[in-house]
C-alpha positions as CSV (number, residue, x, y, z in Angstrom):
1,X,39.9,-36.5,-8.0
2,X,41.2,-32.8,-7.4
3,X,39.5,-32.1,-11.2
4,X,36.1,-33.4,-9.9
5,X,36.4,-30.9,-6.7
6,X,37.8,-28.2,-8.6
7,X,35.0,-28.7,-11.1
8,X,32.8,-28.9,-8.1
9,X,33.9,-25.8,-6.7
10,X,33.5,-24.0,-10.0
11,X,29.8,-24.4,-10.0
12,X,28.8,-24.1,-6.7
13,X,30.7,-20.6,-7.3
14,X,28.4,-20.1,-10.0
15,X,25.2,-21.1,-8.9
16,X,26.3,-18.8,-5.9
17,X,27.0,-15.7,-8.4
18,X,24.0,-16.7,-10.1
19,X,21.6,-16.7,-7.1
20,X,22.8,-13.5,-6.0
21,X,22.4,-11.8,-9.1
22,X,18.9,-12.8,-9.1
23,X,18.2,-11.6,-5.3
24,X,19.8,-8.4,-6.6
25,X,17.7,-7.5,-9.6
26,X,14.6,-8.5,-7.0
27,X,15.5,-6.0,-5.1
28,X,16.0,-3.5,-7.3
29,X,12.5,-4.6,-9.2
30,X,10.8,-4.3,-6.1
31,X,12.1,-0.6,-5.4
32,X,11.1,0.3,-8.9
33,X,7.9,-1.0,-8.1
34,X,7.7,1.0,-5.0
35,X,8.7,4.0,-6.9
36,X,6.4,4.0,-9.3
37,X,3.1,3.2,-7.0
38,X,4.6,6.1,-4.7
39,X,4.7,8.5,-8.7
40,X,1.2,6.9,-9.6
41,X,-0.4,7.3,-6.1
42,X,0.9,10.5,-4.7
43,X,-1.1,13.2,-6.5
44,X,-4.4,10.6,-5.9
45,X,-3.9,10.8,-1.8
46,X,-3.7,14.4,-1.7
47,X,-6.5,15.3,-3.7
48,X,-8.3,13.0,-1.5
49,X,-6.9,14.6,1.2
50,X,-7.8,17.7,0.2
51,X,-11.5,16.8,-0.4
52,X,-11.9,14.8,2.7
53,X,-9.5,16.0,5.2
54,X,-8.3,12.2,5.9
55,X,-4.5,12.1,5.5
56,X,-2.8,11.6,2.3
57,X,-0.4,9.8,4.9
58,X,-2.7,7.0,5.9
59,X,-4.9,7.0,2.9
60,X,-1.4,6.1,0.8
61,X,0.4,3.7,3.6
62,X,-2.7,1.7,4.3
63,X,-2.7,1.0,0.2
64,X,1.3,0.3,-0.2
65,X,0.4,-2.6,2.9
66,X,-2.8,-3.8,2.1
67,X,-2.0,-4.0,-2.1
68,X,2.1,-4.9,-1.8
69,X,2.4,-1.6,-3.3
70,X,-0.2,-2.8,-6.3
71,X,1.6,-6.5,-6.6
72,X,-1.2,-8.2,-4.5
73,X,-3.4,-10.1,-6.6
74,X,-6.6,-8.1,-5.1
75,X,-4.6,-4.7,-6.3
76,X,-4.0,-6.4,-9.8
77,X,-7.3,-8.2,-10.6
78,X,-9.9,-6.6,-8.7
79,X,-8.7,-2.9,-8.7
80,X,-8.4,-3.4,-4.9
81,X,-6.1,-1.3,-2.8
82,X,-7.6,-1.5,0.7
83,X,-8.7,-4.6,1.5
84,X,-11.9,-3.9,1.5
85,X,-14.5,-6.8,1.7
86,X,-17.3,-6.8,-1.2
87,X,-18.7,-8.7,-4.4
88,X,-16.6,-9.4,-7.3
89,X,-16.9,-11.1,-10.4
90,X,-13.6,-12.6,-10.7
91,X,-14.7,-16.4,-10.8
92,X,-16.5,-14.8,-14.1
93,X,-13.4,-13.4,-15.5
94,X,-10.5,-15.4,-14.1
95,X,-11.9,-19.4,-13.8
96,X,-9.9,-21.0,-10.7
97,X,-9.7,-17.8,-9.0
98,X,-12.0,-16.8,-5.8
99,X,-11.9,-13.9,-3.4
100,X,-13.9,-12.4,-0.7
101,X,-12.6,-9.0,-1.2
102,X,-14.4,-5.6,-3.0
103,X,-13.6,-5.4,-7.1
104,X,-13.4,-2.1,-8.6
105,X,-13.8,-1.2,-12.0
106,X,-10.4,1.1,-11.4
107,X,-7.6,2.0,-8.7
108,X,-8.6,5.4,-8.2
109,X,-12.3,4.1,-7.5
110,X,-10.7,1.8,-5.0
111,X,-9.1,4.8,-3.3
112,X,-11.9,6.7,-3.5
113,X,-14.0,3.9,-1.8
114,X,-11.7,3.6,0.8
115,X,-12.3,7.6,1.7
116,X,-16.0,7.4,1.6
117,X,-16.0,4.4,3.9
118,X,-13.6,6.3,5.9
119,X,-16.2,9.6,5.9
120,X,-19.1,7.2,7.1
121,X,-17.6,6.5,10.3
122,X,-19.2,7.9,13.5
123,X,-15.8,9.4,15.2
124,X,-14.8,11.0,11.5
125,X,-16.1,14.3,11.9
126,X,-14.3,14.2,15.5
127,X,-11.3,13.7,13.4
128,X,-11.5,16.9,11.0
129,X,-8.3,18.9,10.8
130,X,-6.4,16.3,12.8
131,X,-3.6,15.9,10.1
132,X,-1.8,13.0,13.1
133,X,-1.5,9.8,11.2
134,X,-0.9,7.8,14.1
135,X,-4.1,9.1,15.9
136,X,-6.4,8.3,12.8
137,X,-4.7,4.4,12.5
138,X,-5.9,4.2,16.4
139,X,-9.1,5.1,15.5
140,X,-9.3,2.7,12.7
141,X,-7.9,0.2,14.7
142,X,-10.3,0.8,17.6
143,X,-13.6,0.9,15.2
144,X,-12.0,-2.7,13.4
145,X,-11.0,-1.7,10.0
146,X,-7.8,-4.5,10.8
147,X,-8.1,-7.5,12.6
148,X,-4.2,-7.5,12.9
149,X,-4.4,-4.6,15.8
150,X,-1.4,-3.1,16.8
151,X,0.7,-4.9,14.2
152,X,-1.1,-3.2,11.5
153,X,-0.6,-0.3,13.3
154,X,2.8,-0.9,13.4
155,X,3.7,-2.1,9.5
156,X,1.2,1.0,8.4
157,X,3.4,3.5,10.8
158,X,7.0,1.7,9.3
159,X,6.0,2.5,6.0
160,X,5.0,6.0,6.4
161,X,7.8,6.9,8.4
162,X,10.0,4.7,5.7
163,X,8.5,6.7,2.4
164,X,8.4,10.0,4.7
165,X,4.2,9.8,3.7
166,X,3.8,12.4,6.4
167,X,5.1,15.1,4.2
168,X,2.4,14.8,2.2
169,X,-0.3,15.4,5.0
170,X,1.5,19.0,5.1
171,X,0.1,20.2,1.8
172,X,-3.3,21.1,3.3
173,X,-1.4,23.4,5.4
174,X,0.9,24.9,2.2
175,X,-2.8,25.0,0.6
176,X,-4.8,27.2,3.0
177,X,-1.9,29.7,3.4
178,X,-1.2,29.4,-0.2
179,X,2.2,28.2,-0.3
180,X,1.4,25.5,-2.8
C-alpha cells in the first residue's frame, strides 16, 4: 500500500512539474509574440501617424486588441487587424471556415484601411493635432466603431498604458522640431 501512494505521489508531482512547465513556455511564447507584433508594427503606426495625424497610439492598441496581437484567426487568414466588417473569400480558400469580417490582401493594407476609414469620419478633421489617445477612443466609441463601449475603451487604454504606445504619438512632435 505505501508503494502504490508513493508511486501515486510521484506522478501527480510530475504531471504538476509538467503542467507548469507548459503554462511557463505559454507565457513566454505569448510575450515573444507580443514583441515581435510590437517590432513588426511600430514603424507602420507612425508613418501612419505621420501621414494622417491619427495616433500611432490608438492606431497600434486598437490592432494588438482587435487581432490578439496577430494570433486572431481574422489577423492570420484574412490580413485583418481591426475588425473591420467586409467581403472575404475565405470559404474559397479555407473550406469549413466563414467570417463576416474585411480580408486584406496584406497587414499593412489592413492598417492602412483602418486610417482611411478613420479619415472619413465627420468629427476627424475636429480631431487634427489632438495627439490625446483617450479623447480619439471616445470619439470612436461615441460614433460606434465598438459595440463593447467603455470596456473597449478600457482594454484599448490597458494596453497602451501597458506597452507605453503613447510614446510613440510623441514622434510627430520630435518630427516638426526636428529632433527625430
Amino acid at each position: 500500500m505505501g508503494t502504490f501512494t508513493s508511486t501515486t505521489s510521484k506522478v501527480a508531482t510530475w504531471i504538476c512539474a509538467v503542467f507548469l512547465l507548459l503554462m511557463l513556455s505559454n507565457v513566454g511564447f505569448a510575450q515573444q509574440s507580443t514583441s515581435d507584433y510590437l517590432k513588426k508594427f511600430k514603424p507602420v503606426s507612425v508613418e501612419l501617424m505621420q501621414e494622417t495625424g491619427i495616433p500611432a497610439s490608438v492606431i497600434l492598441g486598437i490592432a494588438m486588441l482587435e487581432s490578439g496581437t496577430g494570433t486572431s484567426k481574422n489577423a492570420k487568414l484574412l490580413h485583418n487587424h481591426f475588425g473591420i466588417v467586409g467581403k472575404n473569400n475565405l470559404s474559397q480558400t479555407n473550406p469549413g471556415h466563414k467570417s463576416r469580417y474585411k480580408q486584406y490582401l496584406s497587414d499593412v493594407a489592413s492598417y492602412e484601411h483602418f486610417a482611411q476609414v478613420l479619415s472619413r469620419k465627420k468629427w476627424f478633421a475636429s480631431m487634427q493635432g489632438n495627439m490625446e489617445f483617450s479623447v480619439w477612443l471616445h470619439k470612436m466609441n461615441h460614433s460606434g466603431y465598438s459595440s463593447a463601449g467603455q470596456e473597449w475603451i478600457r482594454r484599448v487604454t490597458n494596453i497602451i498604458n501597458r506597452y507605453k504606445l503613447y510614446k510613440l504619438d510623441a514622434a510627430v512632435g520630435n518630427i516638426a522640431s526636428g529632433s527625430l
